[in-house]
RODREN-93639 format. One record per residue: residue number from 0; residue in three letters; x, y, z of N, C-alpha, C in turn. Coordinates in steps of 0.02 Angstrom, whole numbers. Atoms other than C-alpha are relative to their C-alpha. Layout:
     k     r      n.X      n.Y      n.Z     ca.X     ca.Y     ca.Z      c.X      c.Y      c.Z
   NUM   ALA        X        Y        Z        X        Y        Z        X        Y        Z
...
***
This chain:
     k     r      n.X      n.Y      n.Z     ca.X     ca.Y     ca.Z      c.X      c.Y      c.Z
     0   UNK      -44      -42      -42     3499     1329    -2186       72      -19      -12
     1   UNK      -63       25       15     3680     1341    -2225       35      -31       72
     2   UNK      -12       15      -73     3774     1227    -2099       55       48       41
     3   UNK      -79      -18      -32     3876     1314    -1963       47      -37       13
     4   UNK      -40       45       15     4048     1229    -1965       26        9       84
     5   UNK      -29       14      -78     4085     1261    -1753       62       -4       11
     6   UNK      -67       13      -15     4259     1270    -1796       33        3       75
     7   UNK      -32       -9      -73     4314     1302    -1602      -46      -68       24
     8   UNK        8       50      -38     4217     1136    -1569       10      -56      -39
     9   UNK       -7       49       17     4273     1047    -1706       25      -94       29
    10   UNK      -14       62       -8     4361      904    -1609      -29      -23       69
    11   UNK       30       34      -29     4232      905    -1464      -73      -39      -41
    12   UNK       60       13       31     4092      866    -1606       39      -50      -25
    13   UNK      -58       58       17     4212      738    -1661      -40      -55       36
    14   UNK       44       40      -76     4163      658    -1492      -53      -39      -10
    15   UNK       55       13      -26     4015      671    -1477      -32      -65      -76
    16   UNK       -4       37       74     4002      582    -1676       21      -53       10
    17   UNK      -24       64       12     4090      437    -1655      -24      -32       85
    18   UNK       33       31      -56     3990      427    -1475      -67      -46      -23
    19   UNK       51       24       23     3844      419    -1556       -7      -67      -69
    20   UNK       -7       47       30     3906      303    -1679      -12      -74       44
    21   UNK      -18       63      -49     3958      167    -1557      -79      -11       32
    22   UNK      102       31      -37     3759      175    -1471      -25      -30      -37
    23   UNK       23       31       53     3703      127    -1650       16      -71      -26
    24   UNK      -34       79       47     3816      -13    -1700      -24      -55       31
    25   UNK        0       59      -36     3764     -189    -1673       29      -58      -41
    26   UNK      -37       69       37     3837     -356    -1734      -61      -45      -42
    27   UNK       32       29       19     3666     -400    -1788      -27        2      -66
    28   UNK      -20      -11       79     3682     -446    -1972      -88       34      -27
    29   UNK       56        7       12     3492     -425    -1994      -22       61       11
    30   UNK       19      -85      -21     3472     -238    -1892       54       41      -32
    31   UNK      -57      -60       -4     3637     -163    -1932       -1       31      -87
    32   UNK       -8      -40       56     3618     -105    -2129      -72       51       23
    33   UNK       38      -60      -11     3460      -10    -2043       17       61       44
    34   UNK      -36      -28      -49     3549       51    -1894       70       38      -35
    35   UNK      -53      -20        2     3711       86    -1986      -16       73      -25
    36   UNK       26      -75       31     3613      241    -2073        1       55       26
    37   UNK       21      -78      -53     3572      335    -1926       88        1       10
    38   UNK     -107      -34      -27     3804      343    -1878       -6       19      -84
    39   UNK      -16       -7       47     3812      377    -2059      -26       70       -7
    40   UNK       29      -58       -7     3693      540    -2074       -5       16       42
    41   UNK      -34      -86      -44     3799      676    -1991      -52       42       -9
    42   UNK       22      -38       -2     3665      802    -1947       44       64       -1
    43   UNK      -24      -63      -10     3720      986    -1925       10        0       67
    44   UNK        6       -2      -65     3709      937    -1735       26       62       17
    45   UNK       30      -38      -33     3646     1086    -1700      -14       24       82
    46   UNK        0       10      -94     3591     1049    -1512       45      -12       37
    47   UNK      -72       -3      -17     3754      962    -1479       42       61       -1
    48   UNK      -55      -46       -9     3848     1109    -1511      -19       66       49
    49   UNK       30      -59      -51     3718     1219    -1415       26      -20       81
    50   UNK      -15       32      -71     3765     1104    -1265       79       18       19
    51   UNK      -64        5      -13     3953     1106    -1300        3       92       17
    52   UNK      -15      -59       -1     3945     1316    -1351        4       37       72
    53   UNK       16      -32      -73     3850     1356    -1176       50      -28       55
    54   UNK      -27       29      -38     3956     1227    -1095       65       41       22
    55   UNK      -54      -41        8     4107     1319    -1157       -5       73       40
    56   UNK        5      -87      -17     4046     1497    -1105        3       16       67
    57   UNK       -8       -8      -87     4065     1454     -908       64      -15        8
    58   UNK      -52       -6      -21     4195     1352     -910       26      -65      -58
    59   UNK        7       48       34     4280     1205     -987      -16      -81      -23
    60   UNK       45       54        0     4215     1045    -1066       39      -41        3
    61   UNK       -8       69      -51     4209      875     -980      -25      -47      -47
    62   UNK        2       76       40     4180      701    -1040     -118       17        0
    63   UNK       77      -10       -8     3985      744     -956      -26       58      -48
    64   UNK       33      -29       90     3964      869    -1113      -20      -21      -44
    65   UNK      -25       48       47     4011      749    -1216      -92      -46      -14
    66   UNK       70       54       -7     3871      619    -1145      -60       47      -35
    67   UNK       90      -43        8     3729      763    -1133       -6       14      -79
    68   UNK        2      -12       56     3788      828    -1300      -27      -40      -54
    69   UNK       10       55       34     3761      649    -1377     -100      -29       23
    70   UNK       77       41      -15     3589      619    -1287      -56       61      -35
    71   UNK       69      -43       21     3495      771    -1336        6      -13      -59
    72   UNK       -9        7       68     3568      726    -1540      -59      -53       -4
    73   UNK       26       98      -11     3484      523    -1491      -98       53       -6
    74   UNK       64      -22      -20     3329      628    -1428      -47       44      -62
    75   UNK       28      -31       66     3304      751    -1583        6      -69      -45
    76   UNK      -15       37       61     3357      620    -1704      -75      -80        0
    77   UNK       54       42      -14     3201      500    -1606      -71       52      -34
    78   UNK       72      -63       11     3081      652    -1657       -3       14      -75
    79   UNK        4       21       69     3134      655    -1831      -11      -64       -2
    80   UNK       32       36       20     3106      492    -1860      -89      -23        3
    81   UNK       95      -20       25     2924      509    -1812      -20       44      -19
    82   UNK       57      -84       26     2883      672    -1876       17      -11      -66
    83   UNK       21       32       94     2928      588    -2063      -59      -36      -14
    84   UNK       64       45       31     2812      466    -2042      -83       25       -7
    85   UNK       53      -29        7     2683      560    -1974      -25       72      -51
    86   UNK      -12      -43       90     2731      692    -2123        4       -9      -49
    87   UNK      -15        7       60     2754      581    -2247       54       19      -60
    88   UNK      -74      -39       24     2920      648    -2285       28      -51      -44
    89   UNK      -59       62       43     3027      566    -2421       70       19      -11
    90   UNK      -60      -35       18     3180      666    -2410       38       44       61
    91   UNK      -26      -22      -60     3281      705    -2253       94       -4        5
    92   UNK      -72        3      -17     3466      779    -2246       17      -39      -80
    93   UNK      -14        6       59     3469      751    -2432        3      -79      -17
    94   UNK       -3       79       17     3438      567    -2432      -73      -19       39
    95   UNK       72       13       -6     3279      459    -2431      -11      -25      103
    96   UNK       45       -4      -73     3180      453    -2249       13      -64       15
    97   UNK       29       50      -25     3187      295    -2147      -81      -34      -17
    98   UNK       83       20       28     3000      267    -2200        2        7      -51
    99   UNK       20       -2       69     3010      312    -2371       62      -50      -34
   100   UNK      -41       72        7     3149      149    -2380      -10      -38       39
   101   UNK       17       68       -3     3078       41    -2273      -81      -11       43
   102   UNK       69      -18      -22     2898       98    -2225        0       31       81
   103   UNK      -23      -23      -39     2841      155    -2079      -12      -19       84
   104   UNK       -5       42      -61     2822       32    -1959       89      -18       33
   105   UNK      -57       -6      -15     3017        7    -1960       29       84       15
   106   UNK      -12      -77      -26     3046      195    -1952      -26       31       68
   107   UNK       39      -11      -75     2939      205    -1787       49      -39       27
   108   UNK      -32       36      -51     3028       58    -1710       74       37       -1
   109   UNK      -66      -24      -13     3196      132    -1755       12       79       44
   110   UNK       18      -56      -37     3122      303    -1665       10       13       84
   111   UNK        3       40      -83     3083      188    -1510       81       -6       15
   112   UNK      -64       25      -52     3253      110    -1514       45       40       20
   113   UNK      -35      -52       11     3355      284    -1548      -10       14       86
   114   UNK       34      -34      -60     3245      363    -1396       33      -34       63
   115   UNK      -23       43      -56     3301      193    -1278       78       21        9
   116   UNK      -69      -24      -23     3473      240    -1321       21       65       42
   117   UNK       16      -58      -35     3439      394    -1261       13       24       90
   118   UNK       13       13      -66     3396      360    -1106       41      -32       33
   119   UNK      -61       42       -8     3526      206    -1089       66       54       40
   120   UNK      -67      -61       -9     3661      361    -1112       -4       49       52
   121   UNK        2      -41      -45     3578      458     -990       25      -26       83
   122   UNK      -23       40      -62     3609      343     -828       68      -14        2
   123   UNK      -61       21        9     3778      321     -870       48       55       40
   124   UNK      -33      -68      -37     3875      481     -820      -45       78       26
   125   UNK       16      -54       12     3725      623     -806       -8       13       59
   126   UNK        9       -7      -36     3690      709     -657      -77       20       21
   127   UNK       70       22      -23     3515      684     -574      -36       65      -23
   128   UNK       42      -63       45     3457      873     -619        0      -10      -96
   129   UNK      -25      -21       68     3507      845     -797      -80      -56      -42
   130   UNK       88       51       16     3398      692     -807      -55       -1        0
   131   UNK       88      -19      -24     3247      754     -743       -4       68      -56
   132   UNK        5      -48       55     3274      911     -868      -19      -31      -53
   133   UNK       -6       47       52     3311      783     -997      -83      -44      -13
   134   UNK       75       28      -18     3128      687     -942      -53       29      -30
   135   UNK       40      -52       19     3031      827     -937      -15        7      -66
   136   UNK        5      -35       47     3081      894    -1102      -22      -39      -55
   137   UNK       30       58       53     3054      744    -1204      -74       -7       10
   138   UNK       72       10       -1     2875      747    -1123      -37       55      -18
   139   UNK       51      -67       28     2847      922    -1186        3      -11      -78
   140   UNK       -9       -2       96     2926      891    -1365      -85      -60      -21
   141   UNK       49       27       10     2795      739    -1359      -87       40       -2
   142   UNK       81      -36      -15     2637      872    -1302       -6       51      -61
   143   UNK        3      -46       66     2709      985    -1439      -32      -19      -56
   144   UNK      -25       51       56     2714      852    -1566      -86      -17      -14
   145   UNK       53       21      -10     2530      786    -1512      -47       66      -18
   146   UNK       53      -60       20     2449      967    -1499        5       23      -82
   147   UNK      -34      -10       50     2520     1011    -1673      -53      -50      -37
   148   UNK       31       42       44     2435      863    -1749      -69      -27       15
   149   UNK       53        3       -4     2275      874    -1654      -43       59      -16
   150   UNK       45      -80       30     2254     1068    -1718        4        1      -78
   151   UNK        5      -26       78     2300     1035    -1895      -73      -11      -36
   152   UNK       72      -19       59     2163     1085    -2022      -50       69       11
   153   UNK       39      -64      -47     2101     1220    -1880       17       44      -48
   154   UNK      -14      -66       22     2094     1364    -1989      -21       57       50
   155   UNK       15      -61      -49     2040     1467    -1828       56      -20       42
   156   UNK      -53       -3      -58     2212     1434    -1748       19       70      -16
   157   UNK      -31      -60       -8     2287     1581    -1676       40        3      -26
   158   UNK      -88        1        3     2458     1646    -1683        6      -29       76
   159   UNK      -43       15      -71     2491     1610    -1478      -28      -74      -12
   160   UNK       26       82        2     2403     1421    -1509       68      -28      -44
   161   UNK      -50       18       45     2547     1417    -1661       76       -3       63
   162   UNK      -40        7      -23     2672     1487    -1542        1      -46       59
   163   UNK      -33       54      -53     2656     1378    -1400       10      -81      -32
   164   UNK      -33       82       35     2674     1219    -1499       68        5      -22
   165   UNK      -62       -4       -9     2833     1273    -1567       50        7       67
   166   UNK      -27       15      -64     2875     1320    -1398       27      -81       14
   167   UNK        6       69      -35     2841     1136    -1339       53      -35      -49
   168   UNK      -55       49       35     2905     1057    -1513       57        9      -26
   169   UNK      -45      -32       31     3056     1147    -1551       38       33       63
   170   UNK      -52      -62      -59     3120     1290    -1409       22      -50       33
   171   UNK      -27       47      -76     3103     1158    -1275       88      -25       10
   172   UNK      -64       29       34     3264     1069    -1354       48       25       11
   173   UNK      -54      -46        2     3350     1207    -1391       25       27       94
   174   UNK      -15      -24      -61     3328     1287    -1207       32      -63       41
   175   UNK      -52       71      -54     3387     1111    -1122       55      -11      -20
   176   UNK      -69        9       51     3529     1093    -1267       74       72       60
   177   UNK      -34      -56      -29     3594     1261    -1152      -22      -11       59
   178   UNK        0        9      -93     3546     1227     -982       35      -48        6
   179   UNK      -31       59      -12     3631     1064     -999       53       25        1
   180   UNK      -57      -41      -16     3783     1159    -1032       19       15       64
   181   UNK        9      -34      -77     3771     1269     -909      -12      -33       60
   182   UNK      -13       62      -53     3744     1121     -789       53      -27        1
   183   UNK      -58       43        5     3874     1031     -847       62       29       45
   184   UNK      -82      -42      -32     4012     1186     -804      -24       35       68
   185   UNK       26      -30     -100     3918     1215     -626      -12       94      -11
   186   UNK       11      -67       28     3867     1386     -716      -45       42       59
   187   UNK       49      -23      -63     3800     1500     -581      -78       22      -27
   188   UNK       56      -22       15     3606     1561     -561      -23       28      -78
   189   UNK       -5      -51       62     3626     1695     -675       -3      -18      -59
   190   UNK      -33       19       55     3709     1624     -807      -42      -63      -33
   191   UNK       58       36       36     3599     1477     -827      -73       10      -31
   192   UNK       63      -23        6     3444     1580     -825       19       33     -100
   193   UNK      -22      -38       64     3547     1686     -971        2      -46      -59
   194   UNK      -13       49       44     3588     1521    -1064      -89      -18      -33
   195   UNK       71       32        0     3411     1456    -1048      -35       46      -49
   196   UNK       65      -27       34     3314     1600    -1130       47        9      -56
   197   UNK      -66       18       58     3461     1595    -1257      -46      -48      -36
   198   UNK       33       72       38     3408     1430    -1307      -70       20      -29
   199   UNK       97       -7       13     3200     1478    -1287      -12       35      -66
   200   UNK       10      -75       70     3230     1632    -1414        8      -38      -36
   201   UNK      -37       36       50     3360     1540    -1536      -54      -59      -23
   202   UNK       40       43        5     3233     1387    -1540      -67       13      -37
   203   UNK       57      -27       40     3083     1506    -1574       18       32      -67
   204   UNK      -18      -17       85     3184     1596    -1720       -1      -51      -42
   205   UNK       -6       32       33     3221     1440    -1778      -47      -31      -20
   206   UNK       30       22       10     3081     1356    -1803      -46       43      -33
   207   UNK       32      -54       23     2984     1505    -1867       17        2      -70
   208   UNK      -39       -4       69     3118     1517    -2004      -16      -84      -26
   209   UNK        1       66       -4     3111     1320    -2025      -69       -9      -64
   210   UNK       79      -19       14     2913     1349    -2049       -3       44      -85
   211   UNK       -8      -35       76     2939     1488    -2189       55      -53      -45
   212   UNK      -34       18       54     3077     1380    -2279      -44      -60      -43
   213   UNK       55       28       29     2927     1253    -2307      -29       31      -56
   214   UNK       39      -27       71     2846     1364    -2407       40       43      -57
   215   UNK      -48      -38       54     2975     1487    -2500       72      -20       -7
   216   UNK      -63       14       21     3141     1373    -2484        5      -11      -57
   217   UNK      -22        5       37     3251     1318    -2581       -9     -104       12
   218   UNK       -4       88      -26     3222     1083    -2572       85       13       -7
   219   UNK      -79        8      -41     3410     1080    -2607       40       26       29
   220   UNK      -46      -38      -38     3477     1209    -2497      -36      -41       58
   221   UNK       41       26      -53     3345     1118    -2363       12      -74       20
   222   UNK      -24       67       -8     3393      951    -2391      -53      -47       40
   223   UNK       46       40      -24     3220      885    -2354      -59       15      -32
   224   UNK       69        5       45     3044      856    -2413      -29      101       -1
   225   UNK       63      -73      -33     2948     1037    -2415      -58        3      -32
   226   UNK       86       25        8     2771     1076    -2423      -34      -43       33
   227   UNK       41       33      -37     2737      963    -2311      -54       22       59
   228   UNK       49      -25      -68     2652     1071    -2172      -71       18      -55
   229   UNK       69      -15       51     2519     1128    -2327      -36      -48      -21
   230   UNK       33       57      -10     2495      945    -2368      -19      -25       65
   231   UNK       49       21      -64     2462      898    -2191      -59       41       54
   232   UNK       55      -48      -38     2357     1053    -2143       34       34       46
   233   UNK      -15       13      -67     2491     1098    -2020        7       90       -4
   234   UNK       -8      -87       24     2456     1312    -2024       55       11       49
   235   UNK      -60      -23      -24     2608     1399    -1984       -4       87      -29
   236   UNK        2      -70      -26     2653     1584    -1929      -50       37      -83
   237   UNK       29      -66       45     2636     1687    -2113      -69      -27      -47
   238   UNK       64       -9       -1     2486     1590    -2144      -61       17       30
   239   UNK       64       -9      -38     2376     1607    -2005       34      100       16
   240   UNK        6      -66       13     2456     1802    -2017      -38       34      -58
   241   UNK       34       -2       64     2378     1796    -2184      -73       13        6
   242   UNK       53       20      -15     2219     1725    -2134      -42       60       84
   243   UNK       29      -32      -45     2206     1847    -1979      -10       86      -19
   244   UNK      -21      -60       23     2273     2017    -2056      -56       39      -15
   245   UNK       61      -52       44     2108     2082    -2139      -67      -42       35
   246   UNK       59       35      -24     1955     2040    -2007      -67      -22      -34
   247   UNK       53      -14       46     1829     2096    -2141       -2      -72      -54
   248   UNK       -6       70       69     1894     1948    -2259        7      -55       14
   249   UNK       -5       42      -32     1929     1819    -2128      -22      -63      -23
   250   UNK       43       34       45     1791     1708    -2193       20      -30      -66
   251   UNK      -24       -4       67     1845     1737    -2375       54      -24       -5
   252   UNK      -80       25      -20     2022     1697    -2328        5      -86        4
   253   UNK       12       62      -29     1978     1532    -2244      -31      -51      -56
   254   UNK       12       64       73     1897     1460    -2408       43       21      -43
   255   UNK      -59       -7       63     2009     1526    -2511       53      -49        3
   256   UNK      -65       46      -24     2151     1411    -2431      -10      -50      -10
   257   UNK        6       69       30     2066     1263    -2471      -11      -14      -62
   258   UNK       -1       -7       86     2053     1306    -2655       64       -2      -12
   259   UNK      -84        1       31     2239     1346    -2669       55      -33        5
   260   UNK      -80       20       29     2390     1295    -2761       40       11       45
   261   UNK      -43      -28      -46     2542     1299    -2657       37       71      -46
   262   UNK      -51      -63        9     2625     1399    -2757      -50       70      -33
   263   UNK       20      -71        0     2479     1528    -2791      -10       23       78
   264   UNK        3      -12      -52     2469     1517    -2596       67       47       24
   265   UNK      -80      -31      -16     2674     1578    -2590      -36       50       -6
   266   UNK       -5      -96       26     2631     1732    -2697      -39       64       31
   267   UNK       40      -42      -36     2488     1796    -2603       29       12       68
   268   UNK      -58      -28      -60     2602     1786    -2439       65       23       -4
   269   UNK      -47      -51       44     2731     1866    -2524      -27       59       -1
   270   UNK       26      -74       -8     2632     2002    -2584      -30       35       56
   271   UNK       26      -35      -48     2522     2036    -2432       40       -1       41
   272   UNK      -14        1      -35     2661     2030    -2343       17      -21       83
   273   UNK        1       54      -40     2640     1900    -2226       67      -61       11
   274   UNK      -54       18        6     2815     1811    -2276       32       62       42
   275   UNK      -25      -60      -52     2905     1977    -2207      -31       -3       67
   276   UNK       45       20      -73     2787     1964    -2041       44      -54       38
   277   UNK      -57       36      -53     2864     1807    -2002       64       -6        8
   278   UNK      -95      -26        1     3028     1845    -2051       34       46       71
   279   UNK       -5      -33      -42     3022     1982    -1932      -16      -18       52
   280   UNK       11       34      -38     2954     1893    -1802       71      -39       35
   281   UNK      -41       38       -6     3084     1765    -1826       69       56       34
   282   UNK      -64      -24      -32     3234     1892    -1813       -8       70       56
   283   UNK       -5      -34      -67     3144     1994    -1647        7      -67       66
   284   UNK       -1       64      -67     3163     1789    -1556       70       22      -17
   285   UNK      -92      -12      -10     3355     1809    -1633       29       33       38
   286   UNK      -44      -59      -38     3385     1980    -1567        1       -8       74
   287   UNK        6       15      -49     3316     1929    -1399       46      -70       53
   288   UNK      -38       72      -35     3429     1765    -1387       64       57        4
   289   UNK      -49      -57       27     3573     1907    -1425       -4       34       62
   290   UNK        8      -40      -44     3531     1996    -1308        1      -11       98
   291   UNK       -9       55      -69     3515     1859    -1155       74      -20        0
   292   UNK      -72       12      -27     3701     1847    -1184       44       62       32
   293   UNK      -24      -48      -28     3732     2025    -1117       41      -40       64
   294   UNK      -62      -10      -55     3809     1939     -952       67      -36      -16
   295   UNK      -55        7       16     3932     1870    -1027       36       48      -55
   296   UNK      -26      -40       29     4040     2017    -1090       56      -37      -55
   297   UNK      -46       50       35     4172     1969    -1223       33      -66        2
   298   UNK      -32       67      -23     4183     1792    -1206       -7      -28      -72
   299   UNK        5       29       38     4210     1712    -1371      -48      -61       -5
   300   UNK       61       75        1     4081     1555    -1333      -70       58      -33
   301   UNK       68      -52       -4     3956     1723    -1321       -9        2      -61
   302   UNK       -9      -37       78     4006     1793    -1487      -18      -64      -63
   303   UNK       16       56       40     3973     1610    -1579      -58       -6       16
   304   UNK       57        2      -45     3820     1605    -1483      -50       50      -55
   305   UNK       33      -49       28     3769     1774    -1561       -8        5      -74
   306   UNK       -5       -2       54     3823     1737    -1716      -27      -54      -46
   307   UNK       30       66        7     3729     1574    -1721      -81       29      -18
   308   UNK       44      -29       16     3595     1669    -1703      -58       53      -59
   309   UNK       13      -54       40     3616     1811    -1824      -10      -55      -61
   310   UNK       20       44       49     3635     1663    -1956      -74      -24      -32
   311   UNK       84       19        9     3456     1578    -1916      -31       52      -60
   312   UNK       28      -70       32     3392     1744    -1966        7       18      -74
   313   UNK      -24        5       78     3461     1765    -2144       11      -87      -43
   314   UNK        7       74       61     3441     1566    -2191      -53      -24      -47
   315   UNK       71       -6       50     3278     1616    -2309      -12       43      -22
***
């Protein structure tokens, strides 16, 4: 996905960067060349800016942006480091994985300690709803994370079994990354409800698209391992559209997938059209996050918002 550059938040992402630096650093000669990695790999902080964008779109941002903005980065950035290991990933953000340099018993613990910071940052300035959002959501990304890896190999998963795991391991994020906002600037009813399914949509496009770049990206436009959901069994949207599309062949389908190549697996979801499926899929969650910004009429936060969106959509 090409990164968006947030220019109108460039110097609150500043912030929130050299916040998250300072949680990482320690004096301890022995942790800190493992620790110094994670302040070093600048994500696209993504979520951060969903926190700052929504934050922006009520009213303006506070030091408590700043924090939330920095805890949900701590919180994704705890979820990547286990979802390499348990992926076997060797290539994340264009440089080798915590586990695939120092196995993955250190890559777990550094998951744990990320997560503690997390939490640390949350008691500090957040306000008691934010925390309990914040709680919650980490216990759904965890149910996501778990169901996900107790259905892989199911070749009788649905599509709604697919979609609610993304829900859990992916939207959740996104939708708190925007309610937190919207908490932050005392955003009325409305407006948080508007933010929220903002996030839910944007979260489901994204991960949908995410899903397809596994199988038809580009590794260096992706800047991470791919193929990995086909090596771990983990079916995603335009296969199990594949696998559902023709009832008569269902069967036939289902062994076929364990015979195939990845890349004679692309061509046949290519041709049958099952790549397009989730494409489209993907940009009716976009249009719908797009569309949850109707109450905010010309507000420039909106229009970045929308245009954040329209991006997802065209990054495959």
């Amino acid at each position: 996905m090409q990164v968006m550059l947030f220019e109108s938040l460039r110097a609150e992402l500043d912030q929130v960067h050299d916040l998250l630096g300072s949680l990482v650093r320690t004096e301890d000669p022995q942790l800190r060349p493992f620790l110094q990695t994670l302040s070093e790999r600048r994500g696209k902080l993504l979520r951060p800016a969903l926190v700052l964008l929504c934050g922006k779109a009520v009213s303006s941002i506070t030091q408590v942006h700043i924090h939330l903005a920095a805890t949900v980065e701590l919180v994704h950035t705890a979820s990547l480091l286990h979802d390499d290991v348990i992926d076997q990933a060797a290539i994340r953000r264009h440089q080798f994985t915590a586990n695939a340099q120092w196995g993955n018993t250190v890559a777990v613990l550094m998951g744990d300690y990320v997560l503690s910071k997390a939490f640390s940052l949350m008691t500090e300035c957040t306000p008691r709803e934010a925390a309990i959002l914040l709680c919650r959501t980490a216990e759904t990304l965890c149910t996501g994370e778990l169901k996900q890896n107790l259905l892989k190999g199911n070749l009788a998963l649905a599509e709604q079994d697919y979609l609610d795991i993304i829900q859990a391991k992916t939207a959740a994020l996104f939708e708190t990354s925007c309610r937190l906002g919207a908490l932050a600037s005392n955003a009325d009813p409305s407006q948080a409800e508007a933010l929220g399914a903002y996030g839910r949509n944007l979260g489901m496009s994204f991960q949908i698209m995410d899903d397809l770049r596994d199988l038809v990206g580009d590794p260096e436009c992706a800047g991470k391992t791919l193929g990995t959901d086909l090596l771990q069994e983990k079916l995603t949207m335009a296969v199990i559209h594949w696998l559902n599309s023709n009832p008569a062949e269902k069967d036939q389908r289902r062994q076929m997938l364990t015979n195939l190549s990845g890349e004679t697996l692309v061509g046949i979801l290519q041709d049958s059209g099952s790549v397009h499926y989730a494409r489209a899929q993907a940009e009716a969650y976009g249009s719908a996050a797009i569309e949850a910004l109707s109450v905010f009429p010309c507000s420039p936060m909106a229009c970045e918002l929308a245009a954040l969106a329209e991006q997802i959509v065209r990054s495959c």
